[in-house]
N, C-alpha and C positions, 0 to 999 in steps of 0.2 A: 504494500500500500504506500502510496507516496503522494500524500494528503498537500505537501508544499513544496513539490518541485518547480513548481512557476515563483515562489516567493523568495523577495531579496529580504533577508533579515539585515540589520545596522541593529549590532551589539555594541553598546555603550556602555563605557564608565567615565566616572568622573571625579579626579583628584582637587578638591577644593580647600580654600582655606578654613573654610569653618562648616556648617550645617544648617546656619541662617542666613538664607542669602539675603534679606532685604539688610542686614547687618555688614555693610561695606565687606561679604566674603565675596571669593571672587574664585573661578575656575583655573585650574595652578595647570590642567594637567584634561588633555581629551584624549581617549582611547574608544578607536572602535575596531569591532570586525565586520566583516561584510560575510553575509553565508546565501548562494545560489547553489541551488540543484542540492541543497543539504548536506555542504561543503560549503568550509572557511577558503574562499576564496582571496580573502584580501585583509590588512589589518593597516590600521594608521594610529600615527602618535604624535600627537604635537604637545611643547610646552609651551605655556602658557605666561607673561608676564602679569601677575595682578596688580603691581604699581604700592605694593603692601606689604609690612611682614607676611610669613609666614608664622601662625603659632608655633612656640614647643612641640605642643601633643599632637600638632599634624605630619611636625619631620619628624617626631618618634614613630607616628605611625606609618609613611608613608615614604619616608627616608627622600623626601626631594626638599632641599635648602634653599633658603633665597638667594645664594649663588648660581644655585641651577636654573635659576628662573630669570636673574637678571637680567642677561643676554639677549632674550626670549622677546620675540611678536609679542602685543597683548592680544586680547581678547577681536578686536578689532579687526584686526589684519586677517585673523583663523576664520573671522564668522562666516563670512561666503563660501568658503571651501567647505564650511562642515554642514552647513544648506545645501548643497547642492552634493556634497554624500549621501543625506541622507533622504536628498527627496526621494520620492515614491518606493520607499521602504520601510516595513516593520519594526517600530520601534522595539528594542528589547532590553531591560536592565535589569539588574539584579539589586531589586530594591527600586523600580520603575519610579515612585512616585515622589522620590528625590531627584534623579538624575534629569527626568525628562522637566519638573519642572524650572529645575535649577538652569536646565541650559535655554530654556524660554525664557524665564528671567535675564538672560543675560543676552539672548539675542533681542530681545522689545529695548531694553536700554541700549542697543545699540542702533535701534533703526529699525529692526528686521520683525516682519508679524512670526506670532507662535508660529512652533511644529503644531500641525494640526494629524500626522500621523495616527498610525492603529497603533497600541501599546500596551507590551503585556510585560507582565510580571514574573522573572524564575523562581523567587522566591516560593510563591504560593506555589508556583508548576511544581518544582521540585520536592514540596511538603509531600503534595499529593500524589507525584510519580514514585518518588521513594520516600514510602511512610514509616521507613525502620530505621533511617537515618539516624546518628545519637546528637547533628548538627548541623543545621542549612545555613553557617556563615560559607563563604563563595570558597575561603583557602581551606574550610574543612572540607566538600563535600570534593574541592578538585583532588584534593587527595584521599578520598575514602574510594571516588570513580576512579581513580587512577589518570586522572586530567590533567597533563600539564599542565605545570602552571607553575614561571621559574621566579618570578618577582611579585608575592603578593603586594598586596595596596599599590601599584603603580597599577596606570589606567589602561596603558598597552596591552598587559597582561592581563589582566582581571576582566578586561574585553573577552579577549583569546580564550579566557578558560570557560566563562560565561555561555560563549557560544557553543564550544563543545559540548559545555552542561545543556544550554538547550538543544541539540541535537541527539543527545541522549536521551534525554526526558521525552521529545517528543517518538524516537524509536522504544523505548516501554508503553508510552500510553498507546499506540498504533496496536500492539501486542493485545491490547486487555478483548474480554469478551463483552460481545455487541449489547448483551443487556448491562450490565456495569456503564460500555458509554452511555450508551442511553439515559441512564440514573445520572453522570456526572454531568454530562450537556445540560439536562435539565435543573440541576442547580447549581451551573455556572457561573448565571448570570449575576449572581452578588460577586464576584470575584473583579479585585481592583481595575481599573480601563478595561482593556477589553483581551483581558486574558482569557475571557470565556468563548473565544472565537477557535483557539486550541484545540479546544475540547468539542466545540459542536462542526468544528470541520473533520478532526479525526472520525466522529461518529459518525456524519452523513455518509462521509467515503468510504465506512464500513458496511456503514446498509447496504450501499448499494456492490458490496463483493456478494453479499447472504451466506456469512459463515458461520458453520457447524460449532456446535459449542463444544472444544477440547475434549477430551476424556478426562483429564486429569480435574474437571470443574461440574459444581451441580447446580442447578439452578433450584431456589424456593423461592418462588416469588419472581419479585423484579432483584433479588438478591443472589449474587456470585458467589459463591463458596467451596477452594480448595479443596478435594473429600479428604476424609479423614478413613487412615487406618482402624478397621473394626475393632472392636475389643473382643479378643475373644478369652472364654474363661476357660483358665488351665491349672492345676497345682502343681506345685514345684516338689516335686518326687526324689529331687537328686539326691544322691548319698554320696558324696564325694567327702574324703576325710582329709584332715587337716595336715599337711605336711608336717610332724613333728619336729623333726632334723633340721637343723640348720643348712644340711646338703641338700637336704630334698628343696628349701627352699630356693636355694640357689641354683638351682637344678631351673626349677620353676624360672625365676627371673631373668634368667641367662636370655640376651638378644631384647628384653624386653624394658627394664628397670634395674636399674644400679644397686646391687646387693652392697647395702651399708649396715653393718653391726648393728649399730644405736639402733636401727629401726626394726631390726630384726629383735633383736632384744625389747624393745619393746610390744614388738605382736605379740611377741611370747609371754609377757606378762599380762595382757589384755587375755589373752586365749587362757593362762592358767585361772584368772578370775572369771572367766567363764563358766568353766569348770568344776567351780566353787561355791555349791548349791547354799550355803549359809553366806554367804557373803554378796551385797547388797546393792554396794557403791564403791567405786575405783575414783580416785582422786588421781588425774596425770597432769603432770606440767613438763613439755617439753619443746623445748628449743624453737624458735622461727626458722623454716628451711630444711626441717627434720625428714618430714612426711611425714607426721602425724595423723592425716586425715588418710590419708593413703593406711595405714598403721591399724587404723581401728577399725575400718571397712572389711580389711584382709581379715581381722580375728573373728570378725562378728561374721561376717557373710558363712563361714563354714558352719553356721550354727542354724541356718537359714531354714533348713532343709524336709525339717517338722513340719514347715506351713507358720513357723513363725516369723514376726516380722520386726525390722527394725526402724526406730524411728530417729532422726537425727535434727536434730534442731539448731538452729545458725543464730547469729541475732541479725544478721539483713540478710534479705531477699538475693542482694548481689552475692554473697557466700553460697546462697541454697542453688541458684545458677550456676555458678561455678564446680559445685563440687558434683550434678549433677551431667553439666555438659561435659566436668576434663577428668574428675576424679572417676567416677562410678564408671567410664569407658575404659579409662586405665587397669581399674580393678578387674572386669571381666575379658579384659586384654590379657592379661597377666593369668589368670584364676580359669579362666574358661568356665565357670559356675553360671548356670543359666537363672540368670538373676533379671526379674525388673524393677526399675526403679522411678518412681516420680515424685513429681512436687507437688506441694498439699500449703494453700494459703487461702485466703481469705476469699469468695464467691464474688465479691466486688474485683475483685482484679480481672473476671471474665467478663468479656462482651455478652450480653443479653441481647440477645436477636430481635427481640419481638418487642422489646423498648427500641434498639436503634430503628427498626424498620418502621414505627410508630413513629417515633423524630422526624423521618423523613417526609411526609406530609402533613406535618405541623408549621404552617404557616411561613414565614422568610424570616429565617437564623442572623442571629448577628456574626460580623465576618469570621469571629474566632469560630462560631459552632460550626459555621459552611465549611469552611478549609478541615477541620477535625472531621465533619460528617463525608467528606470526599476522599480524604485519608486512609479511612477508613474501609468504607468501598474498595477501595484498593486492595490494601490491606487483607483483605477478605479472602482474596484472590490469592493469597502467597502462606496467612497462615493455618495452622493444622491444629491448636490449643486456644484461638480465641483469648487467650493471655495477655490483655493489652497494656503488658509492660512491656511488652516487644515493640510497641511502639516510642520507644525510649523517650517519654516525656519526664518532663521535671515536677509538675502538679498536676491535680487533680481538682484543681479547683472551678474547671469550665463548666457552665450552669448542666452541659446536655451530659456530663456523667451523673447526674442525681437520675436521670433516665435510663443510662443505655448499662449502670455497673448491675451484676446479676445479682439479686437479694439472694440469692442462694434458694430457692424454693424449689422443690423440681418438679419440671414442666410436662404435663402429660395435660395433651389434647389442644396445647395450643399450635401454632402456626410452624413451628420453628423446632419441637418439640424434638423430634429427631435428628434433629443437627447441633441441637442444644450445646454447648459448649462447658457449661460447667455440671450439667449429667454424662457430658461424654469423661470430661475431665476425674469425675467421684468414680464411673465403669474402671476406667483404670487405674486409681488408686484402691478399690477392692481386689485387683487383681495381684498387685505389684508387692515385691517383698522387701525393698526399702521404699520408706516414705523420708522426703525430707522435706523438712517445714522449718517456722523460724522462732525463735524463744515467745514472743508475743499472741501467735495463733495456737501455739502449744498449752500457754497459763492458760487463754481460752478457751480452748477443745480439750482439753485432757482426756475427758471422757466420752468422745466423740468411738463410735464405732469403727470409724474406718483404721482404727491402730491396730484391731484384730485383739484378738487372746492374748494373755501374757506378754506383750511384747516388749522387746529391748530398746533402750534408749540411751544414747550420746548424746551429751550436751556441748557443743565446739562453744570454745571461748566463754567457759563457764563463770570467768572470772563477771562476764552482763549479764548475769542468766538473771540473777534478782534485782536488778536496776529494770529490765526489761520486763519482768513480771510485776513489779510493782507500777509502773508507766501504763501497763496495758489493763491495770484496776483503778486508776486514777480516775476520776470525772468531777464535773460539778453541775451546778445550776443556776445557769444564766437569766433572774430574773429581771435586769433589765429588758431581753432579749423577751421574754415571755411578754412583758408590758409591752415592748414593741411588736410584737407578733397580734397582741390582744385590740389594738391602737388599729393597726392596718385592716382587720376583720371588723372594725366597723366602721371606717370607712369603705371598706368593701360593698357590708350591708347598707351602709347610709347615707354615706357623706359625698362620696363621691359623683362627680356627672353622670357616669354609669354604673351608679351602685345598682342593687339589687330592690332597693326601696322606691329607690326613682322609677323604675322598669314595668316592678309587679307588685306596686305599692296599692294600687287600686283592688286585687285580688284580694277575699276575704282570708286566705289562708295564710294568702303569705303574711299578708299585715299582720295577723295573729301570734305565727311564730316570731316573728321582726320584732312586736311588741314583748315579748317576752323576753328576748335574747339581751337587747342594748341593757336594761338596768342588772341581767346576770352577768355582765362584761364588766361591769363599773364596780359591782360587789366583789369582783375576784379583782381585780385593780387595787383595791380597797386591803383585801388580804394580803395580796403579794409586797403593798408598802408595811403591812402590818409587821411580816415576816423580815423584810427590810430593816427595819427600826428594832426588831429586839437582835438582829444580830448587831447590828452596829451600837446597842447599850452594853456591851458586853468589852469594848474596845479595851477599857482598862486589866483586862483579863489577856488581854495580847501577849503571846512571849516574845515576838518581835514587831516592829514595824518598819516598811520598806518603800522609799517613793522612787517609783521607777522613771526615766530620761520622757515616757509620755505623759508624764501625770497623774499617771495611777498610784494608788497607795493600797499597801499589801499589808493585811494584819495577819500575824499567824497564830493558832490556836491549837491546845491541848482537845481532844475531845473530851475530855471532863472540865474541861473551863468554860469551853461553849455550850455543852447543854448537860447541865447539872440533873442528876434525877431530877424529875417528874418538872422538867421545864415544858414553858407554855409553847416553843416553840414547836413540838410534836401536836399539839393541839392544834395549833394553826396551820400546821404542814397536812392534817386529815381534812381541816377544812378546803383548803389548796384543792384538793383531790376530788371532794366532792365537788366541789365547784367547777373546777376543769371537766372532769364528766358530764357534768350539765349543759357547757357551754356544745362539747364536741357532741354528743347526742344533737339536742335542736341545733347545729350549724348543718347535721348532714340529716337530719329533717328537710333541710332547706335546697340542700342538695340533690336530696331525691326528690322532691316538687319539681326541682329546674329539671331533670332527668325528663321527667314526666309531661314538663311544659309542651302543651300541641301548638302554641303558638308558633312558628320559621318563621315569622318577617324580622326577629328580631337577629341579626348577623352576629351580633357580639354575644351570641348565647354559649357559644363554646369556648371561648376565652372565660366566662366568670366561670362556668362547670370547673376550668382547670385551674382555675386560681382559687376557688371554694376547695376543689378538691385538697388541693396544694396546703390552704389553709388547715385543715382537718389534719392529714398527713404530720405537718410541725405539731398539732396539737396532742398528738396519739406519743410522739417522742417527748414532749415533758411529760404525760400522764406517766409516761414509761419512767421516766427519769425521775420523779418525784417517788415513787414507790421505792425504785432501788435506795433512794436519799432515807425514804421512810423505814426501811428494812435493814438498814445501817442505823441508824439508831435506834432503833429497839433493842440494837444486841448489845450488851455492855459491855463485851468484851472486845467489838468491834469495833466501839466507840473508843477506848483506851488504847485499842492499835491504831488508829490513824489521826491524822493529822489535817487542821482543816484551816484556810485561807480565804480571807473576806477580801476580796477585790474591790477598792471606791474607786472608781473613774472618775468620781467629782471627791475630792476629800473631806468636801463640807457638808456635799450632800447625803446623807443615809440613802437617800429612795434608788443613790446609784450602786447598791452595792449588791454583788454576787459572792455566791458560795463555791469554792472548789475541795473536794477531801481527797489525799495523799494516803497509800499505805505506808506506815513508817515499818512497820514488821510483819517481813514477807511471812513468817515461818511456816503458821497456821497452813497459809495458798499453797507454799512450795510441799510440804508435809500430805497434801491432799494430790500435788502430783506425783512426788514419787510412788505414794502406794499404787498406782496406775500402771506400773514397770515394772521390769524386775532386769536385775544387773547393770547397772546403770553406769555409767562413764560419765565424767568429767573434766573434760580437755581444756587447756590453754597451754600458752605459752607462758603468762602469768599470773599463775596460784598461788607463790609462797609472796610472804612479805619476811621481815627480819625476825620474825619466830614462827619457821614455817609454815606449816598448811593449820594452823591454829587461828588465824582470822580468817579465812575463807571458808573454812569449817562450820563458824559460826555466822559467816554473812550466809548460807547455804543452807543452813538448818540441817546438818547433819549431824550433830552431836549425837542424837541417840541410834544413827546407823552403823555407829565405827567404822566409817570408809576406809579402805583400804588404800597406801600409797605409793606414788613413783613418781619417781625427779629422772629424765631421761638427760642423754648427753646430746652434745651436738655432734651431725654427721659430719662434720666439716670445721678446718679451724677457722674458728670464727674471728681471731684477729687479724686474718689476713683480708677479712670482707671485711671488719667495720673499724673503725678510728673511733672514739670518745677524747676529743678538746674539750678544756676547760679554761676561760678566760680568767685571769686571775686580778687581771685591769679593770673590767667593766665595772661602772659606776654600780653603788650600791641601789634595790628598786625604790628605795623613795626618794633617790637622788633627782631632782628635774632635769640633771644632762641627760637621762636612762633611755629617755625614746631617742634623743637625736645620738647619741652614741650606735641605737641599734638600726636607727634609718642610713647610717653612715657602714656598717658592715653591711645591707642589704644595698648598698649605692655603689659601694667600691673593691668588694672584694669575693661576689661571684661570678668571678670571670667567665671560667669554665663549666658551670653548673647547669645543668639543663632542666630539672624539677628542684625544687626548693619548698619547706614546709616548715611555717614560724609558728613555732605551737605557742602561745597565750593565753595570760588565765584571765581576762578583763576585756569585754567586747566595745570598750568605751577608747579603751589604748588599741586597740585595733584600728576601728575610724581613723584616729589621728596618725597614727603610722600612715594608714592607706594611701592618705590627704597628701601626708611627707615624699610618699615616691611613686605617686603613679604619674606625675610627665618626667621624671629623671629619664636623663639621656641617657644613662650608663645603663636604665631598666627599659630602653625601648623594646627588646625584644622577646622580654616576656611578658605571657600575658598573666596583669597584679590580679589574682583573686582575693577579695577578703567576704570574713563569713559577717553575715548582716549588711553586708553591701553590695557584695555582685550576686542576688538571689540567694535561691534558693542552697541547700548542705548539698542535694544531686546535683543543681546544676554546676554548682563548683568543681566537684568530683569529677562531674562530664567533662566540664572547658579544659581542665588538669589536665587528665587522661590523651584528651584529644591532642592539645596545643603542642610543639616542639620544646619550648621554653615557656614555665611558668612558674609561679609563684603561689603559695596560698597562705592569707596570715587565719588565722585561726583558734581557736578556744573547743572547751568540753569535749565534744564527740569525736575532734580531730585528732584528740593524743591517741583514740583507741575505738577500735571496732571500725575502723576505716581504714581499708586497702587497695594501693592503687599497683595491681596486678599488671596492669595494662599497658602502663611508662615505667613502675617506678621510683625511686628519691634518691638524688643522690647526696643530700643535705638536709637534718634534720635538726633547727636552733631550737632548743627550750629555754625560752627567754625567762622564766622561771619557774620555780621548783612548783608540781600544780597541786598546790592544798587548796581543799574545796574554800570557796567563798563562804566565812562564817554566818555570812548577811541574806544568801539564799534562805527561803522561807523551809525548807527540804533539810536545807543542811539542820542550822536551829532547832528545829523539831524535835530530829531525829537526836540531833547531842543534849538538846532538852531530857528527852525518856531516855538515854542513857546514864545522865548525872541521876535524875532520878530513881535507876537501879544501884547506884553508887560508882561507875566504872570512869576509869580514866578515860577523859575522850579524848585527850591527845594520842596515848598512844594505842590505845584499845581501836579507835577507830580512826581517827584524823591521819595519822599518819602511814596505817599499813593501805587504806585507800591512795595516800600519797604514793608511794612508794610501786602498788600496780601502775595506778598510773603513770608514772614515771618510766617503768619499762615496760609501756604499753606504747609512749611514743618512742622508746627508741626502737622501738619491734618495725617501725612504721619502714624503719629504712632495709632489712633483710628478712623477706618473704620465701627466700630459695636457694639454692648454693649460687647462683650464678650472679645473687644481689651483691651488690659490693657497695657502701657511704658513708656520711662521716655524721656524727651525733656532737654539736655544738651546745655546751652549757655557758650560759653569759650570768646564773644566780650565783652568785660570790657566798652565797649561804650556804652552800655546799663544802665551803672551806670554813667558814666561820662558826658555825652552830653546832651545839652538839649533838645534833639530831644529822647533820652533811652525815658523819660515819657509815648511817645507816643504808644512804641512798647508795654512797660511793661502793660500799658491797655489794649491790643490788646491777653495778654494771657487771659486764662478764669479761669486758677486757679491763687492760689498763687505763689509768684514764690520763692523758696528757697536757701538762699546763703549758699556757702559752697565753702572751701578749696583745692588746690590740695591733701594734705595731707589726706584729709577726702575725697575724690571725690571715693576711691575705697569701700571703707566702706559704703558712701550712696548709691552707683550702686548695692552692694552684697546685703547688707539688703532690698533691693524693691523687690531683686527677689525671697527671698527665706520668706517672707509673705507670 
């Protein structure tokens, strides 16, 4: 098919001084390509004179100086030749609705009327053509396609690469099947200019071939769908026994996997606690790089063979991919054991069919839902799990997943019902004899059927396992948000031009329920400030108080300080209930009236169904939520494990104030999952602190299981991969030189470093870092991440991953349970030693109920949590034998306090002092060894 063999594409970029052109910026730089017969026929480059500096962050980005430009035509001289390039040809940019109007701007100011051209957009093309991208900037996706592309940010080249990208995109979309075009032509038309011209030429030129739809694709509907592999049900019969001998094993791995002691020695310890029918729980901690996971697959899998199953839990989703796509292949590489294995998370992470395909004739999408909803489509077509995390987005937060995530129900007799995606997903995980899932869906499901009988469980990186179980029982109750929800439903019903009383206010029925509803809305208005005002009388009862950089103020609470027996506030919370029930009763009274209404003249009658309905839906989630609030306080033991948080967004005002409760002691949860198991593992790298496995024993709730332990070796010597510097210069942390001393190592002395990772414990000296070097020259060429500033913790991890050079400054998550597999570190600063903030409302609490049992909280807890996490970021730099980096300490506390001892035993190599002075000399010399 060759939908634009008569069309001249004119691919554009354009290197500019700034972003705002009515703001004296001015075009530095025109690149175009010219594409006939669908081939880059031709490319042009001209500099451009803007009569102007150049900024900083544009030669950082773009590497062209006001030297380069001096010399140069302006604007003036170029305009006629780039008129008359690009008459009667297709505008095309990446990022169209900059380039095209920036260079009309600048041709109207010189005389010349608009481009009045066709003009489309790659960015969206490219969303849509490749919807598994992890990134659509122009220098990522030339090199994920493999697109030249020798000089990003100049205009010549980013032209060149541009065009190729759109000759690619448009030979995928030419591929797709005739009903999908179909579906994307017809909601093209919101797509920026006239990108949607793409899409409805590729489709007509397909009608008119009339072809057969693939074998490899089904059609339901007006919907394309890759088949899927059947499930079929089988039991795993094997009796394959376990190489005993250390020959036999190396018998086994020979030509496959590198037969290393440590690791053999440690299967053998995992397989003799197998074996070990009174024994419960395995405590390991071993090395980064070891194989580990590799380790305990091999011991567990031989045990498989009963029809038991095992279950392994991650604390992120990226690990349980991981160890799914490279480990569990390696295993049965190796093992030849006919094992299946899948992943087991949350029913919202699968596409729901029969929501998205409902989306699709709901009215005109705003432009994020259209591009997502076309994506998708796509998408459809390529995958086999319906998993749409394979569409590597960074959130979740687009209005059309409250529609298209699967509530998890399963589906018999709807539309979709047999292609269902997360019933095909549960067929296979009843089949399969490793499940692997993540710490958080695990505290949740524990007792979910799909784990089978008896089964075995590994906990990787056990060191989050209760940080992550206590997070996934955390909630509150937003009664602002309740008041706002209550506010908007009646202007729904009243107030509004098209409410519901305006409409069908004349009907005796409705008036009747109408009358009813408004003063039951004002009465629960009424309770909800009631409830408001007794927690905020309680203030004085605070064991901390916190105002956060927006305003908020954070009280934290004992739960025996906040609701004393027989407080009224239980009294009030049953009225809450009954109330809410009343209101969501008569609202879907009113619901099924509109349902029933025989009147059609009225056009907006489906829009209030779905915003009633919508309403109702929020209301059934507080009923939900006030019970669990309610069923937590009744217990009193409940109550004295957790920890509860009054939120004021106004400090003055009580009526702004919500409730959030904390589990401060997992034990009870975690005690309810182990019984779920049997022979349980316990993996990290970081289990002991400075009296070994004796605080994680009790952060674990294993005291009464007598775990059993092992400290394994490294397969490999480790001081020849890692360095550990210690500055012995740097200013002390509450010195005020502390940030410009360490904006001054990040400016001048990562020369040679390709990833870089500034772990910090304060997201306030982060900003201001960030502030300090993101136009630094000497940092043009990586790209600065900081967390709370460039998005989201994934998409950080993403830009990292992807970019050649970058940076990331960083706090909390990033010292640990974050690994970048994929690039990398070759530099790891801990700017200081990371003891928790005493002022977190979490932290307080929890050293609160500890003094209160009498326990030293420094060292009991304060510091062997220090201490993981301490070598949890230096884990961050060797992942494998082949990781090789250096671990930068700039806390001077490590030498002065008498708690340093503790950490400095906690590295594994030596640790080397050395100078600011020398700091860049010893970073350069490691790398170029």
């Amino acid at each position: 098919m060759k939908s634009f063999e008569h069309t001249v594409f004119a691919v554009v970029d354009l290197e500019t001084t700034g972003t705002q052109r009515e703001e004296n910026n001015h075009i530095i730089q025109f690149g175009c390509a010219i594409i006939k017969n669908m081939k880059v026929v031709k490319t042009y480059s001209f500099m451009i004179n803007p009569h102007r500096d150049i900024p900083l962050a544009v030669q950082n980005l773009t590497h062209i100086h006001n030297k380069d430009v001096a010399q140069e035509k302006d604007f003036a001289y170029y305009a006629p030749k780039i008129v008359k390039i690009l008459k009667n040809t297709v505008f095309v940019a990446h990022n169209v609705n900059f380039d095209l109007p920036f260079l009309n701007f600048e041709l109207v100011q010189h005389g010349y009327e608009p481009l009045t051209n066709r003009a489309i957009d790659t960015v969206e093309l490219a969303k849509i053509a490749f919807p598994t991208e992890p990134s659509y900037k122009l220098s990522d996706l030339t090199a994920h396609l493999q697109i030249e592309h020798l000089n990003p940010h100049k205009a010549d080249s980013d032209a060149y690469g541009t065009a190729v990208l759109l000759i690619k995109i448009i030979e995928r979309l030419e591929k797709l099947p005739q009903a999908t075009l179909n579906t994307l032509s017809s909601l093209a038309h919101g797509l920026i200019r006239d990108t949607s011209w793409i899409f409805t030429s590729i489709a007509d030129d397909a009608r008119k071939e009339k072809r057969p739809l693939p074998a490899q694709y089904q059609q339901v509907r007006q919907i394309i769908l890759r088949k899927q592999e059947k499930v079929i049900n089988s039991e795993n019969q094997q009796s394959s026994l376990f190489p005993k001998s250390d020959t036999d094993k190396k018998r086994l791995f020979k030509n496959k996997i590198n037969y290393r002691q440590p690791q053999v020695d440690l299967i053998n310890r995992i397989e003799q606690f197998l074996n070990a029918p009174k024994q419960k729980a395995l405590l390991i901690e071993a090395p980064n790089g070891t194989g580990k996971t590799f380790s305990y697959l091999f011991s567990y899998s031989y045990q498989l063979y009963t029809n038991r199953k095992l279950v392994i839990a991650t604390p992120t989703k990226v690990l349980q991919r991981q160890i799914i796509e490279q480990e569990i292949p390696q295993l049965l590489n190796v093992t030849k054991l006919d094992l299946k294995a899948e992943e087991v998370k949350a029913s919202s992470h699968y596409l729901d069919l029969d929501g998205f395909y409902q989306s699709l004739y709901q009215g005109t999408p705003n432009k994020l839902t259209l591009v997502l909803q076309m994506r998708i489509l796509v998408w459809l077509t390529e995958t086999q799990t319906g998993d749409l995390d394979e569409l590597q987005l960074t959130n979740y937060r687009a209005p059309l997943f409250a529609q298209i995530a699967h509530p998890g129900d399963a589906r018999v007799g709807s539309i979709f019902a047999k292609v269902d995606f997360w019933n095909l997903a549960r067929q296979r995980q009843e089949q399969a004899d490793i499940l692997v899932t993540n710490h958080a869906y695990l505290a949740n499901h524990y007792n979910d059927t799909i784990w089978g009988q008896n089964p075995y469980l590994v906990i990787d990186e056990a060191h989050r396992f209760v940080d992550n179980v206590i997070t996934s029982r955390n909630d509150s109750f937003q009664f602002e948000s309740l008041w706002g929800l209550l506010n908007h439903l009646r202007n729904l019903l009243y107030y509004a031009d098209d409410s519901i009383f305006n409409q069908y206010g004349s009907d005796v029925q409705f008036n009747f329920l109408l009358g009813k509803l408004d003063p039951a809305i004002l009465d629960l208005i009424k309770v909800i400030n009631h409830l408001q005002r007794l927690l905020c009388s309680k203030k004085k009862k605070a064991v901390s108080q916190n105002s956060l950089a927006n305003g908020n103020l954070l009280l934290s609470f004992r739960g025996k300080d906040l609701f004393p027996k027989n407080s009224q506030f239980l009294t009030k919370l049953a009225e809450l209930q009954r109330k809410l029930e009343g209101i969501r009763q008569n609202t879907n009274q009113i619901l099924f009236k509109l349902y029933n209404e025989t009147d059609s003249s009225n056009i907006d009658r489906d829009a209030i169904l779905s915003e009633v309905s919508d309403q109702i839906d929020q209301l059934d989630d507080y009923i939900t939520k006030s019970y669990q609030l309610s069923d937590l306080l009744h217990k009193k033991a409940y109550v004295d494990a957790e920890g509860f948080i009054i939120t004021l967004t106004n400090p003055q005002d009580p009526l702004s104030a919500n409730l959030s409760w904390l589990m401060l002691d997992a034990t009870p949860e975690l005690h309810k999952i182990y019984d779920r198991f049997d022979h349980i593992s316990f993996v990290s790298a970081t289990l002991t602190s400075g009296k070994g496995f004796d605080f994680i024993i009790k952060l674990l709730g294993l005291t009464d299981l007598a775990p059993q332990k092992y400290i394994g070796t490294s397969t490999f010597k480790l001081a020849k991969h890692l360095e550990v510097l210690s500055v012995t210069d740097f200013p002390d942390i509450s010195d005020p030189k502390y940030d410009k001393s360490l904006t001054q190592i990040l400016e001048k002395d990562l020369i040679n470093k390709k990833h870089v990772l500034v772990l910090m414990t304060n997201l306030e000296q982060i900003k201001k870092v960030f502030s300090a070097i993101i136009n630094s020259p000497s940092l043009r060429d990586f790209e600065i991440l900081a967390q709370g500033v460039s998005g989201s913790n994934n998409r950080i991890i993403k830009r990292f991953a992807i970019a050649k050079q970058a940076l990331i400054l960083g706090a909390d998550s990033f010292w640990e349970g974050i690994d970048f597999h994929e690039c990398g570190v070759d530099l790891v600063i801990a700017t200081k030693l990371p003891f928790e903030s005493p002022d977190l409302p979490e932290v307080k609490l929890r050293q609160r109920q500890l003094v209160d049992r009498g326990i030293d909280v420094f060292h009991s807890d304060t510091m062997p949590r220090a201490i993981i996490r301490f070598k949890q970021g230096m884990g961050r730099l060797i992942r494998g034998e082949q990781d090789k980096g250096q671990f930068l300490i700039l806390d001077s506390r490590i030498w002065s306090k008498d708690y340093g001892p503790v950490f400095l035993a906690a590295v594994p190599v030596k640790v080397k002092k050395t100078s600011l002075s020398n700091l860049q000399e010893k970073l350069t010399n490691y790398d170029t060894r």
